[in-house]
C-alpha positions, -999 to +999 in steps of 0.1 A: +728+606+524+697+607+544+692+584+574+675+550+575+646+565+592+636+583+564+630+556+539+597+571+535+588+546+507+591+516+530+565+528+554+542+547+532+504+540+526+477+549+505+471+544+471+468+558+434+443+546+411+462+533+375+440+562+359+427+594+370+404+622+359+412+646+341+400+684+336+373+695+310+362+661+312+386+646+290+395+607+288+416+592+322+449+587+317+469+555+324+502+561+339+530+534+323+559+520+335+582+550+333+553+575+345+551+555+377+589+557+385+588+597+372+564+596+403+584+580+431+616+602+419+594+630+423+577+618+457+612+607+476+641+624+456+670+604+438+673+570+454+714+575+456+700+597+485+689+572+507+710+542+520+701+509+510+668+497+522+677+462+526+706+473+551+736+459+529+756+491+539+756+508+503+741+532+488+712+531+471+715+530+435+678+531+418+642+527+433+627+490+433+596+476+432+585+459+461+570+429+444+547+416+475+533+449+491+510+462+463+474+455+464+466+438+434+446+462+419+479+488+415+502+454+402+509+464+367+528+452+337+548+472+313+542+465+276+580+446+278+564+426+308+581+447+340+559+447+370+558+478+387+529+498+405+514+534+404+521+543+439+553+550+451+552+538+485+554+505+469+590+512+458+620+510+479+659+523+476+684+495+467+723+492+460+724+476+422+733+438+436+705+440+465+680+449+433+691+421+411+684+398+440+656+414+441+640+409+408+656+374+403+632+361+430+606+381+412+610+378+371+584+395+354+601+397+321+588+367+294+616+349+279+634+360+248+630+338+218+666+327+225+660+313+260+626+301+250 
């Protein structure tokens, strides 16, 4: 398991533009939901790698979205209504109960008919 200090995804900058060019000219392509987490995996590794970010004392389990640190202009919604951002530094390793408190505080998926 790698050591707290090297939750690089905590303390990362910079940013990546939702679409970018591509060669021979050919039309920018937006990156979805699952491209952006393809991203962080491939930036930071597997998130079972890192402890908890939040300190709990587990092991991380999957990489969150940090809800509150992503300029808005990176602040995306899925097509099922996830938020989630194309940088990875705006993701961070959490155990499974740490990310459910997580996205309670933050729920970004519209109601199904049944709870509507």
């Amino acid at each position: 398991m790698r050591k707290a200090s090297e939750l690089g995804p905590a303390d990362s900058g910079g940013g990546a533009p939702v679409e970018y060019a591509r060669p021979g000219g050919t039309p920018p392509r937006v990156v979805g939901y699952g491209g952006a987490h393809g991203r962080v995996r491939r930036r930071f590794g597997k998130a079972s790698d890192y402890p908890c970010a939040r300190r709990c004392g587990a092991r991380a389990q999957a990489w969150a979205y940090r809800h509150l640190v992503a300029p808005v202009e990176r602040r995306q919604a899925s097509r099922e209504g996830y938020a989630y951002s194309t940088d990875p530094g705006d993701y961070m390793a959490l155990c499974r109960r740490c990310h459910a408190e997580l996205d309670a505080k933050f729920p970004s998926r519209p109601p199904s008919p049944a709870e509507s």
